[in-house]
C-alpha positions in Angstrom: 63.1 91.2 149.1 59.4 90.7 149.7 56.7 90.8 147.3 53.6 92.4 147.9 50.4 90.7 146.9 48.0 94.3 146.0 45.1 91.7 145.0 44.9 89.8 148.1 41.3 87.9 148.7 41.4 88.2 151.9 41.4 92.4 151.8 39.1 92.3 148.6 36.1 90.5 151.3 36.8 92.7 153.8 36.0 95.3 151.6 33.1 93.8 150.5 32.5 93.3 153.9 32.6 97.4 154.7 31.5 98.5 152.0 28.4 96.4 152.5 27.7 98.0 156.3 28.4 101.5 155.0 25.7 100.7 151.8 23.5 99.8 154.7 24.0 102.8 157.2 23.4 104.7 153.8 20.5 103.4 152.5 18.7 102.8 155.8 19.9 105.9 157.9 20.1 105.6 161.8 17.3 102.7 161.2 20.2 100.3 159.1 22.3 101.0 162.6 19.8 99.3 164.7 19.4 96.0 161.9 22.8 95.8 161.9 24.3 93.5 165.0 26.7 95.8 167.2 28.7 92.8 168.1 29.3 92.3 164.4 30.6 95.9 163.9 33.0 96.2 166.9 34.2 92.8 166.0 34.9 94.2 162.2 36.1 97.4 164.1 38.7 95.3 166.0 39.3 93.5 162.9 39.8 96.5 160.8 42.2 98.3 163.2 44.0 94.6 163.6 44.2 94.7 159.4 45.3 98.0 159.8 48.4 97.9 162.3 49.2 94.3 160.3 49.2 96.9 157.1 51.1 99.7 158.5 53.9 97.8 159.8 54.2 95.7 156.0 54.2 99.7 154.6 56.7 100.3 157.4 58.5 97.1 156.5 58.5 98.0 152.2 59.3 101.5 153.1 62.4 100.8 155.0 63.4 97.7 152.3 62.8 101.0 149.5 65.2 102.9 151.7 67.5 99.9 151.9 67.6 99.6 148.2 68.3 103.8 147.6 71.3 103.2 149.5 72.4 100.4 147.3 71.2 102.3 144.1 73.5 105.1 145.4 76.1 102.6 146.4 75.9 101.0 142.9 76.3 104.4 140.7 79.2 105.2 142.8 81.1 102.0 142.0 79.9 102.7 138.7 81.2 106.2 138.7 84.2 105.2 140.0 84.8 102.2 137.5 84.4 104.6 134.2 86.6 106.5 135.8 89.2 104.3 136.1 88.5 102.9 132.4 88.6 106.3 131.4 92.0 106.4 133.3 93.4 103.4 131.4 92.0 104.6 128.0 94.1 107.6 128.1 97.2 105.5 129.6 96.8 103.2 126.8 96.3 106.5 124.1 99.7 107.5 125.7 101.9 104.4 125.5 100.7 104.1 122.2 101.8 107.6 120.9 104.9 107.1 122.6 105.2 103.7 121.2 104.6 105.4 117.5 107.2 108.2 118.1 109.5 105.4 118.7 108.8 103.4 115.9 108.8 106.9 113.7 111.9 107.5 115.0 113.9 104.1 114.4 112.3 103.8 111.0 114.1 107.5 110.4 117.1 106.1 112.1 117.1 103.4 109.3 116.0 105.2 106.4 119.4 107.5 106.9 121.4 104.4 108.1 120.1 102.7 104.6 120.9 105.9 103.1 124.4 106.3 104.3 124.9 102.3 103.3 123.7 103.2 99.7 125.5 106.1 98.8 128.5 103.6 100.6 127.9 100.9 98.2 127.5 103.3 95.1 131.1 104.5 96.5 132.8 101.5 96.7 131.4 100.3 93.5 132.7 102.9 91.6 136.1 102.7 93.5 136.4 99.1 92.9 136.0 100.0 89.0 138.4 102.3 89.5 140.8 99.8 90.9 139.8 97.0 88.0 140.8 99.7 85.1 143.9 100.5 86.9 144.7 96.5 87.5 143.9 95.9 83.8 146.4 98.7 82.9 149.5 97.1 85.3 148.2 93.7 83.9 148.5 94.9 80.4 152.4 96.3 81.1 153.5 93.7 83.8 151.5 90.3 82.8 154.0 87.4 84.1 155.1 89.2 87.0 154.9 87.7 90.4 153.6 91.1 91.8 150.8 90.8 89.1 149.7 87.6 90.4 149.5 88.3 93.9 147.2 91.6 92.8 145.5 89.5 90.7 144.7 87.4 93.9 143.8 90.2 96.1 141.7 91.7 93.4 139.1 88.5 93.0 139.3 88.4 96.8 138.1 92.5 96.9 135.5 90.9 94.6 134.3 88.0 96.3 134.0 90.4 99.3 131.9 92.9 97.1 129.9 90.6 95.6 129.3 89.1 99.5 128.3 92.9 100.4 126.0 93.2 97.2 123.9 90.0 97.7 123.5 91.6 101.9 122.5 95.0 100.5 120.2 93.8 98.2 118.9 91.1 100.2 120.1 87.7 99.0 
């Protein structure tokens, strides 16, 4: 792109220049016409319509590079148009995975929460059962205690609680 110089020397003389013949046509009348050499004022003439066309055609030349540069302002807020739209488009994408992505993780945490539940209520179960099972092994102890029976329950029994006490520390965490 071209810059313009709008305080050029050269136009600012020429000015000068005219303004100073028209001052004198002015001041003087018809009489500042004959003072003033006619050779000098069709050569300024020439000059001026010279400085004109030279003028017109940089005018042309801007107007054309303004028309140039419209098109790519309207070029520009197109591709600008079109790249909100498609962050807009991938914002909402994103908003959906993500509440697809939360009723997911909603829904396995429910999915635990009742499989914790159900492994509870389980271990509460099979704690009181196994007390169950002690009183009653006490009791046969308590009738039967050198029996070979006995001892093989009594085996079995610390093996139900090793296996319980296994379960406990996995429930709990340890």
């Amino acid at each position: 792109m071209r810059n313009v110089d709008r305080f050029s020397v050269k136009e600012v003389s020429r000015i000068s220049r005219n303004a100073k013949i028209i001052y004198q046509f002015g001041k003087y009348g018809a009489k500042g016409v004959t003072k003033i050499n006619p050779a000098l004022v069709f050569v300024d003439a020439v000059v001026s319509l010279g400085e004109l066309f030279v003028a017109y055609a940089n005018y042309k030349k801007i107007k054309e590079q303004n028309k140039q540069l419209e098109i790519e302002i309207k070029t520009l807020k197109k591709e600008f148009q079109n790249f909100k739209r498609g962050l807009e488009l991938e914002d909402e994408k994103f908003r959906y995975e993500l509440e697809q992505n939360e009723q997911y993780i909603e829904k396995v945490l429910r999915n635990n929460a009742q499989q914790y539940e159900i492994l509870n209520r389980s271990y509460k179960y099979a704690k009181n059962y196994f007390l169950e099972i002690k009183d009653e092994f006490l009791k046969y102890k308590k009738e039967f205690p050198f029996s070979r029976e006995t001892q093989e329950l009594e085996k079995k029994y610390y093996e139900v609680l090793t296996l319980y006490t296994q379960t406990s520390l996995e429930v709990i965490g340890g």
